[in-house]
N, C-alpha and C positions, 0 to 999 in steps of 0.2 A: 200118893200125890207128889214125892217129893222128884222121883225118875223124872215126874210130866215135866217140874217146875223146872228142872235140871236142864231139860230137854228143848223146854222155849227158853231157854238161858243162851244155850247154844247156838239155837235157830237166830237170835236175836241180835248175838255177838256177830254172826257169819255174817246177817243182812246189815249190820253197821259196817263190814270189814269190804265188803259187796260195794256198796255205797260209797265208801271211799277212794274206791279204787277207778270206780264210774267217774267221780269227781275227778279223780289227777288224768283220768284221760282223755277227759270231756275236750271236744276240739276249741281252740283257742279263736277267741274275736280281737280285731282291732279294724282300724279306718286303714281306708285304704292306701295301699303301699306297690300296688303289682295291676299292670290295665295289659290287655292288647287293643294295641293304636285301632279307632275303627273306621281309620280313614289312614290313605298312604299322602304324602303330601303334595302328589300330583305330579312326580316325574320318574316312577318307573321305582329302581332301587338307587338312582343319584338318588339320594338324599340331604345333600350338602353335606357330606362327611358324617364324624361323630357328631359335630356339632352342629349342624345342621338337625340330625338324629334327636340328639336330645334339646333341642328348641322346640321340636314338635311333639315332645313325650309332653314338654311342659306347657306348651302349651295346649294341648289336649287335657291335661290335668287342671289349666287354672281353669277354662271352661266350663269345668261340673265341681270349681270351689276347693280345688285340693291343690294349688297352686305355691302354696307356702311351701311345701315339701321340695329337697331336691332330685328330680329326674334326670337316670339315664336310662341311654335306650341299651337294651341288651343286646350289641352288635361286638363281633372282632376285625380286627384290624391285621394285615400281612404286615409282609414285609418289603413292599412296592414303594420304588425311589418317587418319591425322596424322605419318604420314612425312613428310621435308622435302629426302628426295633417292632417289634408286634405290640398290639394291646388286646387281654382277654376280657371277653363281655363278665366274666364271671367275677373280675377285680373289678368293674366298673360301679353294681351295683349293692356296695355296702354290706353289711354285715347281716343283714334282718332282721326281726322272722317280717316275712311282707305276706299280703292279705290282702283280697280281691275286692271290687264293687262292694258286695254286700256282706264284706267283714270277714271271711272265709280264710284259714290259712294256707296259704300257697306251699309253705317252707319256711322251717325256723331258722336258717340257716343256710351257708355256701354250699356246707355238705349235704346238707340233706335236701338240697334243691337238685343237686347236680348228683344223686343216689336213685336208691329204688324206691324212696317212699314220700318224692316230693310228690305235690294235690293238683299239675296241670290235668287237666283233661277236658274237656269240650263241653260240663258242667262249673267246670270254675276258670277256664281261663276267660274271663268277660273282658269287654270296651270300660273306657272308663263310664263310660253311661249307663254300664251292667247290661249290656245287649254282648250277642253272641254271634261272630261271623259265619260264617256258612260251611257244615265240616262235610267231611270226603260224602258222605251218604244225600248230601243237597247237590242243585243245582244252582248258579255257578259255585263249584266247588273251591272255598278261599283259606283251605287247610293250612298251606306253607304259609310258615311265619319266618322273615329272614332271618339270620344269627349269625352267617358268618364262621358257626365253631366246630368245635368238635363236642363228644358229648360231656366232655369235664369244664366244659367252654371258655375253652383255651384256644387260641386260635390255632388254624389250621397251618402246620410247616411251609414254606416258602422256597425253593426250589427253582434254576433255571427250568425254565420250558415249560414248567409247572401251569393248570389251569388256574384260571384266577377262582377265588373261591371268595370275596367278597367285593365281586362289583365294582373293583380298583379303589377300596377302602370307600365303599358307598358314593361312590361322583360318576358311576356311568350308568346311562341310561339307551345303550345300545347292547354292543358285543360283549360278550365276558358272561360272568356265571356269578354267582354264590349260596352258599351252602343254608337251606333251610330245615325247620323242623315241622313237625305235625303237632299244632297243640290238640287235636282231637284223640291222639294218639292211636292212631288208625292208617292202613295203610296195604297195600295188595298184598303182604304176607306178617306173620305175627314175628319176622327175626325183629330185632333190636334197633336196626337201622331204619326199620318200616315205620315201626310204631314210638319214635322216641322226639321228646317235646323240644330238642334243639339240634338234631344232628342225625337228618335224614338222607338228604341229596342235594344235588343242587340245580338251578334255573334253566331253563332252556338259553335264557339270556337275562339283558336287565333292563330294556325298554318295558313300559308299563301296558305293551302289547307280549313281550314275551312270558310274565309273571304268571298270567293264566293259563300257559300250554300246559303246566307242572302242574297247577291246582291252587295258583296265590293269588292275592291282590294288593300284593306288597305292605302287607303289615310286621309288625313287631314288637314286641316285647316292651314294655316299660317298666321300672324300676326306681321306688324312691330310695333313694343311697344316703337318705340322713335317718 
């Protein structure tokens, strides 16, 4: 009897060792920290700038009660006069860890947001109402999300002649381009560029008629940075 006793000794050590280890890697809750806007605020990608941007992160948040938190919008900015330097979306939004609608972790961090193992994809990026926009496989298709970056979301290099890659710092709502992602993580082929949640391609234009040619409806990123 004594091998048996030995034997569920072991089994019993392993299933507490099992158990612990499920514990530390159990996914992480918290209130909500991360929405995609589920409305654009009605002029295309003018946005009224950053700040413009983040008025309507925050205001989309105090609507569904999370209003005390502070919002930015995960946008970059060039280097278009009369700017006198870039700003990256990824210093904008605080340190972390942020967490969706229904408490879900996005990323515990800058790194591991902007890595291979942040949690965007087309079951967690929600509205802040916890609804979900329309990805590449619907009809209309509102996959792109703006951003402005590149994929460490930093902003995109600045260049004479260069195309504009954020919609003249978010204020035009005609000609110009900027550079979105797919939060479905989905796209006509599996490279890196197709299926990546901030730094896909970019616009046909920036009129709230040209967003749709691409697959948008000019939404974006929100991010509480306290």
């Amino acid at each position: 009897m004594r091998p048996t006793h030995r034997l569920m000794y072991v089994v019993s050590a392993a299933s507490v060792a099992a158990l612990v280890v499920s514990c530390a890697s159990a996914p992480k809750i918290g209130p909500m920290s991360f929405f995609v806007t589920s409305v654009n605020p009605g002029d295309g990608a003018n946005l009224g700038g950053l700040a413009g941007a983040d008025a309507h992160c925050q205001k989309l948040a105090s609507a569904v009660g999370a209003g005390s938190r502070a919002w930015r919008a995960y946008l970059s900015t060039g280097f278009i006069p009369p700017s006198t330097a870039a700003v990256h979306a990824r210093d904008r939004i605080g340190k972390g860890p942020w967490f969706n609608q229904k408490g879900v972790l996005i990323a515990s961090n800058v790194a591991e947001l902007h890595g291979d193992k942040n949690n965007v994809n087309k079951e967690t990026a929600l509205s802040e109402k916890g609804t979900v926009a329309n990805d590449r496989s619907k009809q209309p298709n509102q996959h792109d999300i703006l951003t402005g970056t590149r994929p460490d979301g930093s902003a995109p290099p600045s260049y004479p002649n260069q195309p504009d890659m954020t919609c003249g710092e978010w204020t035009k709502n005609g000609a110009g381009s900027a550079i979105v992602g797919h939060f479905d993580r989905s796209g006509p082929s599996q490279d890196p560029w197709a299926v990546s949640w901030n730094s896909s391609h970019n616009t046909a234009g920036c009129g709230k008629d040209d967003l749709p040619k691409t697959g948008g409806a000019g939404l974006f990123y929100c991010f509480a940075a306290d």
